[in-house]
Biopython code that builds the backbone (N, CA, C, O; Angstrom):
import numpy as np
from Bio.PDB.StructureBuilder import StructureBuilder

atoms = [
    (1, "UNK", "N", (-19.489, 3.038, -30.846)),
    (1, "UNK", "CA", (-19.116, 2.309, -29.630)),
    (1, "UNK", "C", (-20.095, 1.152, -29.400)),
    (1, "UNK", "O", (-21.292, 1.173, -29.115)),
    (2, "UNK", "N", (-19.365, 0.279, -29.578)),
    (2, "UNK", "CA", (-20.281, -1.066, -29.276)),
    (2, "UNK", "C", (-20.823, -1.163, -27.746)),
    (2, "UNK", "O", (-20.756, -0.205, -26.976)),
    (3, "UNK", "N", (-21.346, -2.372, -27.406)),
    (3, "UNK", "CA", (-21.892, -2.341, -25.614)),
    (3, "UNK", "C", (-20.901, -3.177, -25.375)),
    (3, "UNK", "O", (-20.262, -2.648, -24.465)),
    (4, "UNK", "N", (-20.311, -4.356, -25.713)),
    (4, "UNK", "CA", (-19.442, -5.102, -25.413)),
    (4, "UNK", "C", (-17.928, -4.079, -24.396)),
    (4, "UNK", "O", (-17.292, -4.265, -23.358)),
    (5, "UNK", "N", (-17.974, -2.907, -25.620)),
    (5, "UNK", "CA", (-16.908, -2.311, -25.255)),
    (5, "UNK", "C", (-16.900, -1.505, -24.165)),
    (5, "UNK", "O", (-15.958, -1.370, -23.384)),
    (6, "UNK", "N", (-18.344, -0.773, -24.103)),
    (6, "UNK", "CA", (-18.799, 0.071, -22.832)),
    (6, "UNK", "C", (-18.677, -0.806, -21.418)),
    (6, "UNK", "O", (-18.197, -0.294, -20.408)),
    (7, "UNK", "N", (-19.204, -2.302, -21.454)),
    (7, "UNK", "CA", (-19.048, -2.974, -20.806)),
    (7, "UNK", "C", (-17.988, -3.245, -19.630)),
    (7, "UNK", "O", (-17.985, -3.200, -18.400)),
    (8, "UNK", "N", (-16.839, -3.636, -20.953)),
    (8, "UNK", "CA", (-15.312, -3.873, -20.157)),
    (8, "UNK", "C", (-14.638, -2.367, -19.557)),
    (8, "UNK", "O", (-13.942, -2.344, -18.542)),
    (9, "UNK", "N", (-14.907, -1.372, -20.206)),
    (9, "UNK", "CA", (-14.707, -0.004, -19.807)),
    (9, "UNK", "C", (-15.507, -0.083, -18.534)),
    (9, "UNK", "O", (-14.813, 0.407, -17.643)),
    (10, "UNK", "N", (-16.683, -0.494, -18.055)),
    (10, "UNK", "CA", (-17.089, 0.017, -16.892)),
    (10, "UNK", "C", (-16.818, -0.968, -15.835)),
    (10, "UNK", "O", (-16.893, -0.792, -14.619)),
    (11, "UNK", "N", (-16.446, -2.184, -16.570)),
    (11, "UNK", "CA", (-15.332, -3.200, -15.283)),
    (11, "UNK", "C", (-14.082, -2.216, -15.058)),
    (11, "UNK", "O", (-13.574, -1.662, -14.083)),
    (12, "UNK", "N", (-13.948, -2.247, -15.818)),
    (12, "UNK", "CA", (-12.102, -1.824, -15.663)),
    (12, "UNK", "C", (-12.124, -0.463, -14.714)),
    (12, "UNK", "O", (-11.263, -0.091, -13.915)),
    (13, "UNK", "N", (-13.409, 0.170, -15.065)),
    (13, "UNK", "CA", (-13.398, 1.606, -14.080)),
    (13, "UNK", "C", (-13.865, 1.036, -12.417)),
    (13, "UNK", "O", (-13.560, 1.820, -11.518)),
    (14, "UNK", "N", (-14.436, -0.015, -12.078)),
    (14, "UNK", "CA", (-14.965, -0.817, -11.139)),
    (14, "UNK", "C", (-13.801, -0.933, -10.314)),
    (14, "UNK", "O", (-13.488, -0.361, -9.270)),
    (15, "UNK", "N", (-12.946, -2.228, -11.359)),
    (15, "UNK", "CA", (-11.826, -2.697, -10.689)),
    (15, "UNK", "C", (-10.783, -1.196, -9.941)),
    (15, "UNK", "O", (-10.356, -1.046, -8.796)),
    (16, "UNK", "N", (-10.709, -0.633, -10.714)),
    (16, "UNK", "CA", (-9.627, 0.452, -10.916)),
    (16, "UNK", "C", (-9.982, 1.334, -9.308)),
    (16, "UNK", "O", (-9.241, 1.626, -8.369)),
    (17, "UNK", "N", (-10.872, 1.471, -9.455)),
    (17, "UNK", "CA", (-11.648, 2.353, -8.383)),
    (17, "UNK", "C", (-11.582, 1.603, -7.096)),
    (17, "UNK", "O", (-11.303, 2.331, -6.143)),
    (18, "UNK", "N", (-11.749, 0.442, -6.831)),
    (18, "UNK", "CA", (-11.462, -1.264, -5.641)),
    (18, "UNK", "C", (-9.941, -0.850, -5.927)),
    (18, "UNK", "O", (-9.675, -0.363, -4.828)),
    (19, "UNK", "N", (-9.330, -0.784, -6.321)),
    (19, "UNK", "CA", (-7.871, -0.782, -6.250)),
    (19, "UNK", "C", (-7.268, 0.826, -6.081)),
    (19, "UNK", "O", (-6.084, 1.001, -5.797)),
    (20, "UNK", "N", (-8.020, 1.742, -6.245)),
    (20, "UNK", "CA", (-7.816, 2.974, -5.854)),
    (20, "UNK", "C", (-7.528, 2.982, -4.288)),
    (20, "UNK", "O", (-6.483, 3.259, -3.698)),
    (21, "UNK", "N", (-8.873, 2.561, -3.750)),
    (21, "UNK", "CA", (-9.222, 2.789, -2.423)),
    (21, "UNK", "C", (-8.017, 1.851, -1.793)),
    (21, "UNK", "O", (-6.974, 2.164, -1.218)),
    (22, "UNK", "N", (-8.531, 0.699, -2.105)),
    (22, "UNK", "CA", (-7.381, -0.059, -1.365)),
    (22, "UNK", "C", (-5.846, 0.557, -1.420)),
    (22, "UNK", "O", (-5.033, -0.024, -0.702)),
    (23, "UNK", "N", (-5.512, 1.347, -1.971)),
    (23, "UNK", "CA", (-4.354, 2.184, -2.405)),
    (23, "UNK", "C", (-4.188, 3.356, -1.640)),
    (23, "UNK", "O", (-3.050, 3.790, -1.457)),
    (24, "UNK", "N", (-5.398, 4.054, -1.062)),
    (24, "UNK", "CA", (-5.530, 5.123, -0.486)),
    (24, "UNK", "C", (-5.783, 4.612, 1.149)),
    (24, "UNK", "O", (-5.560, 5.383, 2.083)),
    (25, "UNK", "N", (-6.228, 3.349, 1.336)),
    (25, "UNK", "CA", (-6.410, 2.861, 2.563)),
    (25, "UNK", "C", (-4.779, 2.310, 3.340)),
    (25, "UNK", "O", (-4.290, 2.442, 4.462)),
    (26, "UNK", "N", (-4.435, 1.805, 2.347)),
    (26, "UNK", "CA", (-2.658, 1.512, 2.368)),
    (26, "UNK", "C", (-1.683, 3.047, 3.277)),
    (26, "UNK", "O", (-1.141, 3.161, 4.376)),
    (27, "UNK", "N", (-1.895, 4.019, 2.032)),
    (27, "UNK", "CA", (-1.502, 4.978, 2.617)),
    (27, "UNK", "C", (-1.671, 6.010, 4.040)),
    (27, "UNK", "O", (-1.020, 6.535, 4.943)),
    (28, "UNK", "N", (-3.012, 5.864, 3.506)),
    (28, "UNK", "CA", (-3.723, 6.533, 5.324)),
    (28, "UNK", "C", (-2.717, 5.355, 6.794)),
    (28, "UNK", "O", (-2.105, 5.687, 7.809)),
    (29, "UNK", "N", (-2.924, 4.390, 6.350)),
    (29, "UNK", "CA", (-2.690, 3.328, 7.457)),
    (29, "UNK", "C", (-1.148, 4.319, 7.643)),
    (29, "UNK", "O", (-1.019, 5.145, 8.546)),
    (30, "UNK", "N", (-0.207, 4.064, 6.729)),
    (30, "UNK", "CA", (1.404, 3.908, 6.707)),
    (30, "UNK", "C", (1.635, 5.694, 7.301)),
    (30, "UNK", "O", (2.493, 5.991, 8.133)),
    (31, "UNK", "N", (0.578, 6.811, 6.598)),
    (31, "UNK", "CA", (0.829, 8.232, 7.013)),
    (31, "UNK", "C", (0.882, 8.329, 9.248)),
    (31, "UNK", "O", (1.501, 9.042, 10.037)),
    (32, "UNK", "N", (-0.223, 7.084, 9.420)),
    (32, "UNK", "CA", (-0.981, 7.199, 10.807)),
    (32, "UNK", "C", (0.557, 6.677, 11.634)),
    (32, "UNK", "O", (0.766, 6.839, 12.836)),
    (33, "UNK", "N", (1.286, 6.187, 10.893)),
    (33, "UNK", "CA", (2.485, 5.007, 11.545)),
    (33, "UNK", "C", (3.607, 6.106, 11.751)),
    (33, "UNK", "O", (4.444, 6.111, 12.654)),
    (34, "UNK", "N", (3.488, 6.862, 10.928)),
    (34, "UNK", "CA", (4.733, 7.249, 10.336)),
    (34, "UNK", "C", (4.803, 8.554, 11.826)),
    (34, "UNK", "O", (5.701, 8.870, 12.606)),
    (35, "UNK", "N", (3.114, 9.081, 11.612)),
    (35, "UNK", "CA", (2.961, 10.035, 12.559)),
    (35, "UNK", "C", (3.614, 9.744, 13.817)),
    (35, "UNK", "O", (4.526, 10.329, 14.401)),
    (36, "UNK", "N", (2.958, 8.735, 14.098)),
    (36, "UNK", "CA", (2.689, 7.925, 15.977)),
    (36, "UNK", "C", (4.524, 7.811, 16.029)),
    (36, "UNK", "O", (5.147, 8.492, 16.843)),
    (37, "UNK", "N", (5.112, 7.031, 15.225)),
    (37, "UNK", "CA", (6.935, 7.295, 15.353)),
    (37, "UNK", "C", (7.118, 8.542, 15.829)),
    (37, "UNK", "O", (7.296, 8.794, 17.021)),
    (38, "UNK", "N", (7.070, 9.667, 14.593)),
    (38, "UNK", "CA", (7.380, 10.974, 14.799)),
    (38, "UNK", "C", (7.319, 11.430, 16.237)),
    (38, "UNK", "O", (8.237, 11.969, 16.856)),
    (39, "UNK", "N", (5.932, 11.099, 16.748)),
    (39, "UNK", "CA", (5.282, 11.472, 17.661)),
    (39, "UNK", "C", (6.403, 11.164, 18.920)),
    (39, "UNK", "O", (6.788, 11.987, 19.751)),
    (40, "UNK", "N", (6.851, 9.577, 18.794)),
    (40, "UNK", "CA", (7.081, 8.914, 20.171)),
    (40, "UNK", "C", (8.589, 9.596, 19.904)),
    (40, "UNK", "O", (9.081, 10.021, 20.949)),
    (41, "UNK", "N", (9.396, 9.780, 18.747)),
    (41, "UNK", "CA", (10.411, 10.431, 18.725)),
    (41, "UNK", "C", (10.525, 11.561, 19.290)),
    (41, "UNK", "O", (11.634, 11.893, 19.709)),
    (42, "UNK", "N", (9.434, 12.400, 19.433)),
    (42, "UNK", "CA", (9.557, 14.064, 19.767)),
    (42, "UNK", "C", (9.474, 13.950, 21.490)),
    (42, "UNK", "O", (9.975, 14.711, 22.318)),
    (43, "UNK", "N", (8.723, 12.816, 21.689)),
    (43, "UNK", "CA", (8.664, 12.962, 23.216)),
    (43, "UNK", "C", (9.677, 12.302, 23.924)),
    (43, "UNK", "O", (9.610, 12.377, 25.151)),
    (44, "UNK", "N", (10.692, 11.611, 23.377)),
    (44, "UNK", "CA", (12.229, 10.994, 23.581)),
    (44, "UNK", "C", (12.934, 11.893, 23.947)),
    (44, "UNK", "O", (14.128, 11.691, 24.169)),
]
sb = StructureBuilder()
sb.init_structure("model")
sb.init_model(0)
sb.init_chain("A")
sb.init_seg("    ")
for serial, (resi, resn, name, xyz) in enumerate(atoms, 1):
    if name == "N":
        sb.init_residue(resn, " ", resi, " ")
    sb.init_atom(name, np.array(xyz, "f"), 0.0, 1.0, " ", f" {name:<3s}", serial, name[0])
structure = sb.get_structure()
């Protein structure tokens, strides 16, 4: 294994991981939305 290669492997795990979260931050937001509807539906 070269370093060049270890290199781009530990960008790509960087990026991947920044795009995880942002992925998991997406969802939390849309689960919190979805709730608060539910919510205002049940008390209708």
């Amino acid at each position: 294994m070269d370093k060049s290669g270890q290199r781009r492997t530990k960008r790509d795990k960087v990026f991947r991981g920044r795009f995880f979260s942002l992925f998991l931050h997406r969802i939390s937001r849309l689960k919190a939305r979805l709730k608060e509807i539910f919510q205002s539906g049940k008390n209708d």
